[in-house]
C-alpha beads as a LAMMPS data file, in Angstrom:
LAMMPS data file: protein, C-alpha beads

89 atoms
88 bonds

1 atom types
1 bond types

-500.0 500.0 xlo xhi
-500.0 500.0 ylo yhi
-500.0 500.0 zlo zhi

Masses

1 110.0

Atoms # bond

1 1 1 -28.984 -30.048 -12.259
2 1 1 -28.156 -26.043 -13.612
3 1 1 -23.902 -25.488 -13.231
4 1 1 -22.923 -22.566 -11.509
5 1 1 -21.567 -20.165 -13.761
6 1 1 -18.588 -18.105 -12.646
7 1 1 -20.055 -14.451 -12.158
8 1 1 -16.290 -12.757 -11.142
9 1 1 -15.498 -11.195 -8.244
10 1 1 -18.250 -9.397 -5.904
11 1 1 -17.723 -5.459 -5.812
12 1 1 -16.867 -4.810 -2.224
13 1 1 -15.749 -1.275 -0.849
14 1 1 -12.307 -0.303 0.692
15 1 1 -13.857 -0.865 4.242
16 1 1 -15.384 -4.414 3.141
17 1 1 -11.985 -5.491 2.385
18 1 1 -10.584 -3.870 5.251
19 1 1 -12.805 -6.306 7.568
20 1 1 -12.195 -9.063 5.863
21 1 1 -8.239 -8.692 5.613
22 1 1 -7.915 -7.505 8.920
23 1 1 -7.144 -4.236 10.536
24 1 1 -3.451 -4.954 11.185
25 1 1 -2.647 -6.200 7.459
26 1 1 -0.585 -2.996 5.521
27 1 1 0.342 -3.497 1.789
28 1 1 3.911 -2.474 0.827
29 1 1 4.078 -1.270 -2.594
30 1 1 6.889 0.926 -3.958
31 1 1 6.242 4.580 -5.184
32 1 1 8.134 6.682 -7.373
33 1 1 9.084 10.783 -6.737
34 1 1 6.390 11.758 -9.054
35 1 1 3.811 10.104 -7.196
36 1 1 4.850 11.240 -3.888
37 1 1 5.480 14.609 -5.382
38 1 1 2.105 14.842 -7.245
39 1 1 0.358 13.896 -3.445
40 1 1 2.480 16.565 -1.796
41 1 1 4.864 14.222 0.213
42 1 1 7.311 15.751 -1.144
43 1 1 7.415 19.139 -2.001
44 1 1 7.660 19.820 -5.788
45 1 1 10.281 21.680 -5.998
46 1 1 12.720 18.949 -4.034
47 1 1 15.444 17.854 -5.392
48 1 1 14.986 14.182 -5.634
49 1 1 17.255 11.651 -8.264
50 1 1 14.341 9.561 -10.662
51 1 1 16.815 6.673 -9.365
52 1 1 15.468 7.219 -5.649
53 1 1 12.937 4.710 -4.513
54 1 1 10.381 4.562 -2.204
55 1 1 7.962 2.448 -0.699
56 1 1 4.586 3.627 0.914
57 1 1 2.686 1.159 3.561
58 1 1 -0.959 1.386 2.733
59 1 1 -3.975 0.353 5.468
60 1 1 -6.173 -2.202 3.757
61 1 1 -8.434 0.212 3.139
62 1 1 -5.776 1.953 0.987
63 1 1 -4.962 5.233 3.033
64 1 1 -0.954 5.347 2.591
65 1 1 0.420 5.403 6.260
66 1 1 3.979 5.796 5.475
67 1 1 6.568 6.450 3.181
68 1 1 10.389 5.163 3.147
69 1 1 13.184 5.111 1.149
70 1 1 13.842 1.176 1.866
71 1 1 12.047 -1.845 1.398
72 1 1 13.211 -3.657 4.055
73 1 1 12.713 -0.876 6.776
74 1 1 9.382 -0.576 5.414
75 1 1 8.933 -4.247 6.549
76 1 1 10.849 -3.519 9.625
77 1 1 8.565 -0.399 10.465
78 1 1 5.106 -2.274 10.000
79 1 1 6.360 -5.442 12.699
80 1 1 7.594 -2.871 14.890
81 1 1 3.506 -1.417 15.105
82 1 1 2.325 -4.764 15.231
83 1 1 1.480 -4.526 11.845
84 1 1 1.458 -7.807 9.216
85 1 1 3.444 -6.518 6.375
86 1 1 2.538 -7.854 2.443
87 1 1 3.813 -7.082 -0.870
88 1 1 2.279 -5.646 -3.926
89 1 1 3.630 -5.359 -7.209

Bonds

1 1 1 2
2 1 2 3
3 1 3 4
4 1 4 5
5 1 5 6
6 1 6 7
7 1 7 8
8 1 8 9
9 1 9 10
10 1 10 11
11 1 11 12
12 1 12 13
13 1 13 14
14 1 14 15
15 1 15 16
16 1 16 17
17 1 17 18
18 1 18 19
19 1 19 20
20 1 20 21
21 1 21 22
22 1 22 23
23 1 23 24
24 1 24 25
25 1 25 26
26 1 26 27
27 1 27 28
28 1 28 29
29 1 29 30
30 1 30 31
31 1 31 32
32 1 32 33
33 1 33 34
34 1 34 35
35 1 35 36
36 1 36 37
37 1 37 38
38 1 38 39
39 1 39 40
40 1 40 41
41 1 41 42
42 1 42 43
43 1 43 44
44 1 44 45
45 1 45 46
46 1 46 47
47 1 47 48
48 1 48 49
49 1 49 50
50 1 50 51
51 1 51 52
52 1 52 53
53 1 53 54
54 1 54 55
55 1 55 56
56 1 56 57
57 1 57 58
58 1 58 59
59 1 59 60
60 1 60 61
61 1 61 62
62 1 62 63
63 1 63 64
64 1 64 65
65 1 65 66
66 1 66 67
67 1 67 68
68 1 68 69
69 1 69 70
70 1 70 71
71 1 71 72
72 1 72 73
73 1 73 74
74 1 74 75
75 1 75 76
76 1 76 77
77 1 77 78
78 1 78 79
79 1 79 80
80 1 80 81
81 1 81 82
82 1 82 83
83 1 83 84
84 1 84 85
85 1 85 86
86 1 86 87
87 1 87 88
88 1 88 89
């Protein structure tokens, strides 16, 4: 009888994952002003404390949806489109 050997995780692309999490599943992960200022979400020359957080909602594909300056809210926002919120780190 041969053991299975543990070969890792499969490579799967950003829309395989989307189909298997489910279109209505949105990470929440927080962002900081550099980020959002490198992307253009906020324009460079903004004046925005380091302190200041942020928290994007991405699709499970990764395209960030939103941005907003509280975690909860961001939770808040994602039920209120019918959306299943979940946490990164």
């Amino acid at each position: 009888m041969q053991r299975n050997e543990y070969r890792g995780p499969p490579d799967l692309s950003a829309e395989q994952i989307a189909r298997i999490i489910g279109p209505n599943t949105v990470y929440v992960r927080e962002v900081d002003v550099d980020e959002l200022k490198d992307t253009g979400v906020i324009p460079a020359d903004t004046p925005v404390s380091k302190k200041q957080r942020f928290f994007a909602l991405h699709a499970a594909d990764g395209r960030r949806v939103a941005v907003l300056d509280d975690r909860d809210m961001a939770f808040v926002a994602a039920r209120q489109h019918e959306l299943e919120p979940v946490s990164v780190h």
